[in-house]
KEKE-3310 file (N, C-alpha, C; in steps of 0.2 Angstrom, whole numbers, plus 5000, padded with zeros to 4 digits):
npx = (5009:5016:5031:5032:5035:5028:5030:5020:5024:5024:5033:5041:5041:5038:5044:5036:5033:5024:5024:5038:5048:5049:5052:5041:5047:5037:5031:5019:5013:5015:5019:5017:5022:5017:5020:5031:5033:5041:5051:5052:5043:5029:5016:5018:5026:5015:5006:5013:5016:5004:4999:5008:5008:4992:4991:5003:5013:5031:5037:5047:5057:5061:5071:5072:5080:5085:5071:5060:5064:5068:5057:5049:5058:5064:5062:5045:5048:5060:5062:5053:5061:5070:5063:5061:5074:5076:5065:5069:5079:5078:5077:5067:5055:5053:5045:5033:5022:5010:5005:5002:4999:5001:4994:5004:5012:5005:5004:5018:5017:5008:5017:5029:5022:5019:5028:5042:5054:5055:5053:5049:5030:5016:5002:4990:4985:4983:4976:4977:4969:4976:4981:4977:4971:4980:4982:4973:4981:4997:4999:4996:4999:4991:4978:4989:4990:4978:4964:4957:4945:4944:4949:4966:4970:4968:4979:4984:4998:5005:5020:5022:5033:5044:5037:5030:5042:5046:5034:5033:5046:5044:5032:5039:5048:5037:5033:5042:5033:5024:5024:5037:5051:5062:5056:5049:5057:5062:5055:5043:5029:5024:5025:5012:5002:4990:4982:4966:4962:4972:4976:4983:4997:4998:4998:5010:5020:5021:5029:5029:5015:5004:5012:5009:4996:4993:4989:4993:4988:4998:5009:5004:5005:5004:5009:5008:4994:4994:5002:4995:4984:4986:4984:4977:4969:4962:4962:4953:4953:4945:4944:4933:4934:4943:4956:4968:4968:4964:4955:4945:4939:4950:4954:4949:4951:4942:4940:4943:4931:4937:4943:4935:4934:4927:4918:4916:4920:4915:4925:4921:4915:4927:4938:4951:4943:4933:4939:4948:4962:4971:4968:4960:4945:4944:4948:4938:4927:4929:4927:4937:4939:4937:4930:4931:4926:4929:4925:4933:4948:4962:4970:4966:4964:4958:4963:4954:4949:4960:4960:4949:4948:4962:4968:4961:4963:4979:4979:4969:4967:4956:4949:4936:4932)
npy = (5043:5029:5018:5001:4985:4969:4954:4940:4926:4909:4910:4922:4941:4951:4971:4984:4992:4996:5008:5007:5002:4995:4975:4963:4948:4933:4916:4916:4928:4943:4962:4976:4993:5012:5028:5039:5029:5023:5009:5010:5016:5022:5017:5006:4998:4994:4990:4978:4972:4967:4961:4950:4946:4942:4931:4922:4923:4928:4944:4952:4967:4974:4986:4993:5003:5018:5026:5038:5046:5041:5034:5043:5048:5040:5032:5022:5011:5008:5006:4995:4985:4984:4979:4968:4959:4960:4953:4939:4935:4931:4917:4911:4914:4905:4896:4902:4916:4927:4944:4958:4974:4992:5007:5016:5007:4994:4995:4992:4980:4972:4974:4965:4954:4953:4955:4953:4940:4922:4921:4919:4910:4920:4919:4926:4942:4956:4972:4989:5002:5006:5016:5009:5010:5023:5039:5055:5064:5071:5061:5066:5080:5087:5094:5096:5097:5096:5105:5120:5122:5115:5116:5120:5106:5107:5098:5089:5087:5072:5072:5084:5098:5092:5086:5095:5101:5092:5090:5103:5102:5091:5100:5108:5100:5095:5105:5105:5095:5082:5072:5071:5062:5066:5068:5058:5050:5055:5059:5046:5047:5052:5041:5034:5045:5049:5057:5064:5069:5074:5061:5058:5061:5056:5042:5040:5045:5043:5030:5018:5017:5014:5002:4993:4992:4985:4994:4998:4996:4988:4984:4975:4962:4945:4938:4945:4944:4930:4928:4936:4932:4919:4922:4915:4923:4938:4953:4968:4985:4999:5016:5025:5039:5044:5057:5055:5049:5051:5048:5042:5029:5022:5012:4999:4999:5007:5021:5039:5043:5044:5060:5067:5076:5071:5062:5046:5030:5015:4997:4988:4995:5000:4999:4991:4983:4975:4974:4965:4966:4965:4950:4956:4953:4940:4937:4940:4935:4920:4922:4926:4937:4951:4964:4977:4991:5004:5014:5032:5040:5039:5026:5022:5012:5000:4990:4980:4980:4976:4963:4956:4960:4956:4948:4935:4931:4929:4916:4906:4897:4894:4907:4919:4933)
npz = (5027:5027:5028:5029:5030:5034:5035:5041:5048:5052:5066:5062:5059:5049:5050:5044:5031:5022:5015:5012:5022:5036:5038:5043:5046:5046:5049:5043:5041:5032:5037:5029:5031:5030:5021:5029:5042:5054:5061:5074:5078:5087:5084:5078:5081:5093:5083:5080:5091:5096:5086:5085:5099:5101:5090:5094:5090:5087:5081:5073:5068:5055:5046:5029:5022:5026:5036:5037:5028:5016:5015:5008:4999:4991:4976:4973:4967:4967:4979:4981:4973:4983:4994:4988:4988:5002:5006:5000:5007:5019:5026:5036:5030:5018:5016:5014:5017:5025:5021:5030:5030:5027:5022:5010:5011:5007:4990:4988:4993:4986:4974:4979:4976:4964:4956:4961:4957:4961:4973:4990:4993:4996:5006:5009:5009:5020:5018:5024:5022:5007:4995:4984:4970:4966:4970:4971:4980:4986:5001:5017:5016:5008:4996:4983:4970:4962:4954:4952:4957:4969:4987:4994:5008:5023:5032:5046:5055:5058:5063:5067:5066:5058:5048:5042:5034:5027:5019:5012:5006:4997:4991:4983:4975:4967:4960:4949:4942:4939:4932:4928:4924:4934:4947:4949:4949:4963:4975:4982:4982:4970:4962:4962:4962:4954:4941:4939:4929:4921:4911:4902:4901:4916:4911:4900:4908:4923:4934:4940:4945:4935:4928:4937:4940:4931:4918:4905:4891:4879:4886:4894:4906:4911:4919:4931:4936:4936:4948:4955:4959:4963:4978:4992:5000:5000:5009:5011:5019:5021:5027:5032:5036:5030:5027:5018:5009:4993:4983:4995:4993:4985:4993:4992:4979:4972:4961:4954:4938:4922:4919:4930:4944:4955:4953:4959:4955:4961:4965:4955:4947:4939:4924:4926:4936:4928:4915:4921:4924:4934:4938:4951:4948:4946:4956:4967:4959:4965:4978:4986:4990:5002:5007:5017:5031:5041:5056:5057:5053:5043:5047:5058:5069:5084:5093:5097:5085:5076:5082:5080:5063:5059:5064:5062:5051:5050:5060:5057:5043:5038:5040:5036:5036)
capx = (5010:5022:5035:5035:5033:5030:5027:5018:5027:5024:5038:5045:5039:5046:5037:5039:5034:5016:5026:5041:5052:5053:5048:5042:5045:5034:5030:5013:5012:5021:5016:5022:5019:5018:5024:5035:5032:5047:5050:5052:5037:5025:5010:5020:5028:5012:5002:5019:5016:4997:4997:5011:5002:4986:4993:5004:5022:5036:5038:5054:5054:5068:5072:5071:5082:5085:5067:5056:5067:5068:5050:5049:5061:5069:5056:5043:5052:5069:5059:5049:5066:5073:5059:5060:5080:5076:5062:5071:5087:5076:5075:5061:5051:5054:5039:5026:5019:5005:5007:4999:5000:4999:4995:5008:5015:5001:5008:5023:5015:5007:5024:5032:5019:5018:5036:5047:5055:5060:5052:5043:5024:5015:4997:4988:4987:4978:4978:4976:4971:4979:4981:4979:4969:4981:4977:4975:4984:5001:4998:4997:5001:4986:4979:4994:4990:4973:4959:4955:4939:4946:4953:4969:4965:4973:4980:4986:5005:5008:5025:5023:5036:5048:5032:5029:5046:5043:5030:5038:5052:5038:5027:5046:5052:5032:5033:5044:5031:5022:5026:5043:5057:5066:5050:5046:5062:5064:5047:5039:5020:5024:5023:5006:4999:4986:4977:4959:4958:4978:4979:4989:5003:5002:5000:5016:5026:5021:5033:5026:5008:5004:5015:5009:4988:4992:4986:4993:4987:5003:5013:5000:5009:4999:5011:5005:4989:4993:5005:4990:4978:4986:4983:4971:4964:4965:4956:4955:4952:4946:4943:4930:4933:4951:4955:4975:4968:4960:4947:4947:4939:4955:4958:4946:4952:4939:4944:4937:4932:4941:4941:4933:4937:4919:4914:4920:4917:4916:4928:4918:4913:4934:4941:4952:4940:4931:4943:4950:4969:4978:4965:4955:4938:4945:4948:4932:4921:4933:4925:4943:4941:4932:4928:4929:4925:4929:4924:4939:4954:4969:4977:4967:4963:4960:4966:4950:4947:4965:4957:4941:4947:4967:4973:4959:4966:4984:4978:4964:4966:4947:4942:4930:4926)
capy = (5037:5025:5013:4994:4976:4965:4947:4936:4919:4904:4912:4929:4944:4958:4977:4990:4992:4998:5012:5003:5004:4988:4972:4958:4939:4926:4910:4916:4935:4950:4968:4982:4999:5017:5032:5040:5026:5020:5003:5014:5021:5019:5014:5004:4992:4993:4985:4972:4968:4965:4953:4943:4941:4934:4924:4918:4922:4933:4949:4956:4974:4975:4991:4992:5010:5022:5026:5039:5050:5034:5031:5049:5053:5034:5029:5016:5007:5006:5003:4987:4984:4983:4976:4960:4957:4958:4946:4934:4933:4930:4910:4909:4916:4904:4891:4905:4919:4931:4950:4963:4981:4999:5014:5015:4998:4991:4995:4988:4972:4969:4975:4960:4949:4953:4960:4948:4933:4920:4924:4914:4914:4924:4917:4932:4950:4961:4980:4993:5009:5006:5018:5003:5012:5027:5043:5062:5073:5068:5059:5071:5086:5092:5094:5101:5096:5098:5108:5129:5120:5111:5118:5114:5104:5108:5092:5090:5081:5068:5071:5091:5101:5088:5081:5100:5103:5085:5090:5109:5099:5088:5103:5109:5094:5092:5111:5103:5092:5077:5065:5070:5056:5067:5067:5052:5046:5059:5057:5041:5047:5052:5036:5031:5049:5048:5065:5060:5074:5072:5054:5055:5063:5049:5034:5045:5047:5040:5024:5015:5013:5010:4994:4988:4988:4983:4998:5000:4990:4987:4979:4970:4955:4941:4934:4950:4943:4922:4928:4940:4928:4915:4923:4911:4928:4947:4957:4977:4988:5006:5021:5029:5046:5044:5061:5055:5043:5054:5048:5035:5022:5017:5008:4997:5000:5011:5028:5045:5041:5048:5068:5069:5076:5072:5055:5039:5025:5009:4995:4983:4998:5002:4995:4988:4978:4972:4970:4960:4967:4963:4946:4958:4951:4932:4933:4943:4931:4915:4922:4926:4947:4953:4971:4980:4996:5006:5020:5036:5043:5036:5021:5023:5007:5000:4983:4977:4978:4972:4955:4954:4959:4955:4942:4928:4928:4924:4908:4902:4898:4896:4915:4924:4939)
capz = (5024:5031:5026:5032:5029:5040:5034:5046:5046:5058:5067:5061:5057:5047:5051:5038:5023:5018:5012:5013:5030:5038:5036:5048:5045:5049:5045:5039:5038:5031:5038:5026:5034:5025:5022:5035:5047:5056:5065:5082:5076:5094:5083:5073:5089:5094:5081:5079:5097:5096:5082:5090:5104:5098:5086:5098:5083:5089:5077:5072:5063:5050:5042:5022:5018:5031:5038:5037:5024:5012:5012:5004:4995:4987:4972:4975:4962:4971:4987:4979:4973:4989:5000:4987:4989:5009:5006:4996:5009:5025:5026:5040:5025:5012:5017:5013:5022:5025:5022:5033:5022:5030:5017:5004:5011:5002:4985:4990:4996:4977:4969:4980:4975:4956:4953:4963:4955:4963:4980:4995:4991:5000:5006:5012:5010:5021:5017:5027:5018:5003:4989:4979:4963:4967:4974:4968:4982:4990:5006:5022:5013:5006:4988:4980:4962:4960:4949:4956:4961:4976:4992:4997:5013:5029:5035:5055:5054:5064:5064:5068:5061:5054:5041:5037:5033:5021:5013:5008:5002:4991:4986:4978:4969:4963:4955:4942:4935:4945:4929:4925:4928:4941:4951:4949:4953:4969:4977:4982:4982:4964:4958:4962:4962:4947:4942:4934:4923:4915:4913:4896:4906:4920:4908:4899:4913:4929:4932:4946:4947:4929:4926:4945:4938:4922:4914:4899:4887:4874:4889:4900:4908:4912:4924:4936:4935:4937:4954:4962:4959:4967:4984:4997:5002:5001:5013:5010:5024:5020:5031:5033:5037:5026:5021:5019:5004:4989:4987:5001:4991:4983:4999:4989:4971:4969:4959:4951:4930:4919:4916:4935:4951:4961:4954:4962:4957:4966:4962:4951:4942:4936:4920:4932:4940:4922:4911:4926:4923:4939:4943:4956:4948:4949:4964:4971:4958:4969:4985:4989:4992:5009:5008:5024:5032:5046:5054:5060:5050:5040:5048:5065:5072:5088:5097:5096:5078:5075:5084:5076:5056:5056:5068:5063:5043:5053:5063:5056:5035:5034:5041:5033:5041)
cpx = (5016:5023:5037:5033:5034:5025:5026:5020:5025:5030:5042:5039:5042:5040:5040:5040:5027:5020:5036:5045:5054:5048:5048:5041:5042:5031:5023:5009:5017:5016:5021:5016:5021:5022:5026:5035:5040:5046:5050:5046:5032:5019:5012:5022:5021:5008:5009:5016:5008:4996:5001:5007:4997:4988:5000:5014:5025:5035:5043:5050:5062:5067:5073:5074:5084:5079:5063:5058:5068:5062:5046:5049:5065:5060:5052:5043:5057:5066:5058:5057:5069:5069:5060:5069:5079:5073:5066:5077:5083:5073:5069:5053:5048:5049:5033:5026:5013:5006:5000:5001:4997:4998:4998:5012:5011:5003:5015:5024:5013:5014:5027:5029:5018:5025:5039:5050:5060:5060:5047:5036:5021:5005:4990:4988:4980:4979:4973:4976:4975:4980:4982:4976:4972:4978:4978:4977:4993:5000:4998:4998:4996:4985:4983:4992:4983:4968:4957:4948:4938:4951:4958:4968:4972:4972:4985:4993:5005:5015:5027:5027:5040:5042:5030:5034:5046:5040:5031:5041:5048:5034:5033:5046:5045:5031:5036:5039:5031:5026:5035:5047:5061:5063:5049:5052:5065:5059:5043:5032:5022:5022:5017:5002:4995:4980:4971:4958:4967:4979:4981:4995:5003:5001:5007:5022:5026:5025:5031:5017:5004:5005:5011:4999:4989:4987:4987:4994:4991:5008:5008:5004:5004:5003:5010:4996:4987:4997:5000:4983:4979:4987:4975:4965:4967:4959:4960:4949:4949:4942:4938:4928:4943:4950:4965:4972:4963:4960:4948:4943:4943:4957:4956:4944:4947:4943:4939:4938:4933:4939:4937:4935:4933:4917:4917:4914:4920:4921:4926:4914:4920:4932:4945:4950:4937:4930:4950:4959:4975:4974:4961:4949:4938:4943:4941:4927:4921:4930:4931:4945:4936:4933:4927:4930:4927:4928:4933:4941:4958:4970:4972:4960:4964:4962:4959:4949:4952:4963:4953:4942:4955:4968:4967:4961:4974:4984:4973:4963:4960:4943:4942:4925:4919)
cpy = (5034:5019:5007:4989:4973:4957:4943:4928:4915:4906:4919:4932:4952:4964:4981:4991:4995:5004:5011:5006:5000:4983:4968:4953:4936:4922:4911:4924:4940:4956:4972:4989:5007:5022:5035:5036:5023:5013:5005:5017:5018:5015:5008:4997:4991:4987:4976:4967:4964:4958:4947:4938:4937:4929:4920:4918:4927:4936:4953:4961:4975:4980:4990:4999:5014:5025:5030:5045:5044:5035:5036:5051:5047:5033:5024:5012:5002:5003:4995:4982:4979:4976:4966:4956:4954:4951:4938:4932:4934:4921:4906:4911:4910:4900:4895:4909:4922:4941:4955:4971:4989:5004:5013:5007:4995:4990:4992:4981:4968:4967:4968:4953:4946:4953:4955:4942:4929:4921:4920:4916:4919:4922:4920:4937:4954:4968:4984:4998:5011:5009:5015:5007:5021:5033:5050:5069:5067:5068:5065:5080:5089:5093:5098:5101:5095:5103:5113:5123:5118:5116:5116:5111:5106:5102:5093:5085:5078:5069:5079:5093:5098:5086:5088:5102:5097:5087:5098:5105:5097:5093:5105:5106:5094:5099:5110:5099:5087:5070:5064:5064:5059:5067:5061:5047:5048:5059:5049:5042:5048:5046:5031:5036:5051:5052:5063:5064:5075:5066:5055:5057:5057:5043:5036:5042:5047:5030:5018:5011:5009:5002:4990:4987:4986:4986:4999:4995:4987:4983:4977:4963:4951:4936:4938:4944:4935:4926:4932:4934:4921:4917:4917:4916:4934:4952:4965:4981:4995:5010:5026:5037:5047:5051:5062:5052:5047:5050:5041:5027:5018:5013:5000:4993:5004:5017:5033:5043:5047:5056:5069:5069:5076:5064:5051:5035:5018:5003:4992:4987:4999:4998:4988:4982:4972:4969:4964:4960:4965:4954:4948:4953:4942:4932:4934:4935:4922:4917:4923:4934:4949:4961:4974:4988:4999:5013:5026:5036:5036:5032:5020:5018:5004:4993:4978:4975:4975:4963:4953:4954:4958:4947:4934:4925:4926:4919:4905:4902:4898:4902:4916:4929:4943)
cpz = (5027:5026:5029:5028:5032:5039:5040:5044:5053:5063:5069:5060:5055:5046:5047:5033:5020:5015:5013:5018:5033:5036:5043:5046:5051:5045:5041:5038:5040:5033:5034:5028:5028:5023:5026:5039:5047:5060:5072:5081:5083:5091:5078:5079:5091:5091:5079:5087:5099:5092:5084:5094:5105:5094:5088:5092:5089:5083:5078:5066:5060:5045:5035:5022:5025:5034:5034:5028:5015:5008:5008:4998:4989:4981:4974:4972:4964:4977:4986:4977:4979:4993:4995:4987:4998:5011:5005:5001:5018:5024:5032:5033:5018:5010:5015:5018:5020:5026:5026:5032:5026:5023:5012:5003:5007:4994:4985:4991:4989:4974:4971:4977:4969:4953:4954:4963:4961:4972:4984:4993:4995:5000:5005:5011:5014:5025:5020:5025:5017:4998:4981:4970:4963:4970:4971:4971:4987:4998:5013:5021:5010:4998:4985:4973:4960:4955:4957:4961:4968:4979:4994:5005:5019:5036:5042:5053:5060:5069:5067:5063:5056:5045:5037:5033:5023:5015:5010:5002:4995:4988:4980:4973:4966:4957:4949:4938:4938:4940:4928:4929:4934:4946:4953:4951:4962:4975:4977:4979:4975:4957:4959:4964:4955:4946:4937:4928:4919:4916:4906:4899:4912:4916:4904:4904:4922:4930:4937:4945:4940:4928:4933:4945:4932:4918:4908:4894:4881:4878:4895:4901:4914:4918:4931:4938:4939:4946:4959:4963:4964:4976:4987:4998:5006:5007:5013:5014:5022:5026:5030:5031:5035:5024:5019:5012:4999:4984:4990:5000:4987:4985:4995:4983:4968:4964:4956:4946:4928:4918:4922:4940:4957:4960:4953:4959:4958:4961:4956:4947:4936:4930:4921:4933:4931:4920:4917:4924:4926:4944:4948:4953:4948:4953:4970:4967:4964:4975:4988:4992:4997:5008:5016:5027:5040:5050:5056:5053:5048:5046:5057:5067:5076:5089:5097:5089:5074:5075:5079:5068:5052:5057:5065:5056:5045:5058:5060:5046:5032:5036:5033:5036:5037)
residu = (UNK:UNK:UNK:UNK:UNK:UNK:UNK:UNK:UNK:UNK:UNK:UNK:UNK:UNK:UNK:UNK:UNK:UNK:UNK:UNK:UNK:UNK:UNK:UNK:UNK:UNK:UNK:UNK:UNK:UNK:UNK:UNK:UNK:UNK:UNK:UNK:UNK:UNK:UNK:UNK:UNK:UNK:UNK:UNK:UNK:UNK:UNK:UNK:UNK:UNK:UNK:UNK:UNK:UNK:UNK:UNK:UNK:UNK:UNK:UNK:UNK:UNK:UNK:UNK:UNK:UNK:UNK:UNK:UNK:UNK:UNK:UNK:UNK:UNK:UNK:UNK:UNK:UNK:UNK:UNK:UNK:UNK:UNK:UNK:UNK:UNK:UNK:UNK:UNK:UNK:UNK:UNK:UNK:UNK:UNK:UNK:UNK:UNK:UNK:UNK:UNK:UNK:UNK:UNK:UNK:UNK:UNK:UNK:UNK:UNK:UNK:UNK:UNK:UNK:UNK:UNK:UNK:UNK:UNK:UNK:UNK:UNK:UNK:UNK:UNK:UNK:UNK:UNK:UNK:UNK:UNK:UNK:UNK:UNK:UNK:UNK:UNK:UNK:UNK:UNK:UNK:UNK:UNK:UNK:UNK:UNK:UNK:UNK:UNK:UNK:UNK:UNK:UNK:UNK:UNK:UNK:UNK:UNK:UNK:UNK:UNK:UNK:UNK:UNK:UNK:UNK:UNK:UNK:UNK:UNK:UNK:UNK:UNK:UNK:UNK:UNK:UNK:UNK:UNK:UNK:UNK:UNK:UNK:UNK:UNK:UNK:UNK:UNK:UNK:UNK:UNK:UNK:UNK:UNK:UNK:UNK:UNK:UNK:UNK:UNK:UNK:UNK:UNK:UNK:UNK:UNK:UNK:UNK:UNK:UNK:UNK:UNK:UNK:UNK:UNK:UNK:UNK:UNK:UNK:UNK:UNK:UNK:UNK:UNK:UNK:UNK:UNK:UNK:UNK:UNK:UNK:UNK:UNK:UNK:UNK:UNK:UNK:UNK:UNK:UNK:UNK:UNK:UNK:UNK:UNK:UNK:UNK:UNK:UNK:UNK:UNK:UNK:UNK:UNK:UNK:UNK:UNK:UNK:UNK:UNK:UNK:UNK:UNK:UNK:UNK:UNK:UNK:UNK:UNK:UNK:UNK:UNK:UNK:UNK:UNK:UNK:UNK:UNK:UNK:UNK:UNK:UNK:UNK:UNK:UNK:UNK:UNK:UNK:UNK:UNK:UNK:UNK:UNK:UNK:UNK:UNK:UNK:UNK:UNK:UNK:UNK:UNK:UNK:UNK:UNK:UNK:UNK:UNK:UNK:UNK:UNK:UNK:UNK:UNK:UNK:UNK:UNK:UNK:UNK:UNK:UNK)
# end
């Protein structure tokens, strides 16, 4: 999971933050990238320099935290924190942007958009397998917290040693106790890791994802609801053959129902979706939510599908792909 944000503005753009890392302004779109992702990240320059060029902006990548240790180990509390100070204190922003959301950047991209008073609007969101309806193993690292039934999964690190070394660190700190507060404040993925079969421990003691769907029915806040709504147009990406995303149509908002570890269901089945908690069903019944698909792995996107399902929602305010 990688940390960026990189708002697409007429102009800037700020890279890093899908899991928060950097950001990129522009006059019409923010990119927030995920966990571990750095702004020196090659896939990360990359996709910075692709959208520029079709859309014809310059993209700046401006770090949020110290990189990839940050996007781990800071809460994605403190992060959301952060990324909305940076936001608020970049003036090519302040006319509105459109955000572009990698992996955990996605949760970051909402938090900005629900969370952050007092913040340029933001026109556009479009999420790149998001852990948007949370997820039930910590990202790259394999089902640690899971039910006997399921195998741990043997996942390939990007990063080689440095990310096995990470996710050690993280099976550690998670041995305490996925909900407890030191967890949850020492571990990013902690706070929107949501086990299907303990959900009174994470509505308890999960600090993060709860408040950001407006789950818990005794503090619903209805101003999350009026700030996601007023998006132009959300587009959600999910993967395929995701096995960084459990289960990968959270990308979606899909999730597993309660007490199961096998049956997903689709978004517009959730509660979620419904009882219409965060505006998702406004905004899908508004013709304002594009569903899309792709085939491969986590986050693995070519230059063409960039053009075809990112770049035409930053030039052109009438796509609908």
């Amino acid at each position: 999971m990688w940390n960026r944000l990189c708002p697409w503005m007429k102009g800037s753009c700020m890279a890093g933050f899908m899991i928060i890392r950097s950001i990129c302004q522009d006059k019409w779109k923010s990119q927030e990238t995920g966990l571990g992702s750095e702004c020196d990240n090659d896939g990360m320059t990359m996709l910075t320099e692709v959208l520029s060029y079709h859309t014809g902006e310059k993209g700046f990548c401006i770090e949020v935290g110290n990189g990839m240790k940050d996007s781990w180990y800071k809460s994605t509390t403190k992060q959301a924190d952060s990324v909305c100070q940076t936001v608020k204190s970049l003036s090519a922003l302040k006319s509105g942007y459109n955000i572009v959301s990698l992996s955990q950047g996605s949760l970051l991209a909402r938090a900005l958009i629900q969370w952050c008073d007092d913040a340029p609007p933001v026109n556009k969101m479009i999420s790149l397998g998001g852990p948007l309806a949370g997820t039930a193993s910590v990202p790259y690292c394999g089902m640690f917290f899971l039910k006997d039934d399921f195998q741990r999964s043997a996942f390939s690190f990007n990063e080689g040693l440095r990310s096995q070394i990470l996710c050690l660190l993280a099976d550690l700190i998670m041995e305490l106790g996925i909900y407890t507060s030191f967890v949850q404040n020492h571990l990013a993925p902690a706070g929107y890791i949501k086990i299907p079969t303990d959900l009174e421990a994470y509505y308890k003691g999960s600090e993060f994802l709860p408040k950001l769907n407006n789950e818990l029915e005794d503090s619903r806040n209805a101003t999350y609801i009026e700030r996601f709504t007023s998006l132009s147009q959300l587009v959600l990406i999910m993967f395929e053959s995701d096995n960084v995303l459990i289960p990968r149509e959270t990308a979606w908002f899909g999730y597993y129902s309660s007490g199961s570890l096998s049956n997903v269901l689709t978004y517009n089945e959730t509660d979620l979706y419904k009882e219409d908690w965060i505006g998702l069903r406004t905004l899908d019944e508004a013709g304002k939510v594009t569903f899309l698909s792709l085939p491969r792995g986590h986050l693995q996107i070519n230059e063409t599908e960039m053009r075809t399902h990112i770049v035409p929602y930053l030039v052109d305010s009438s796509a609908a792909l």
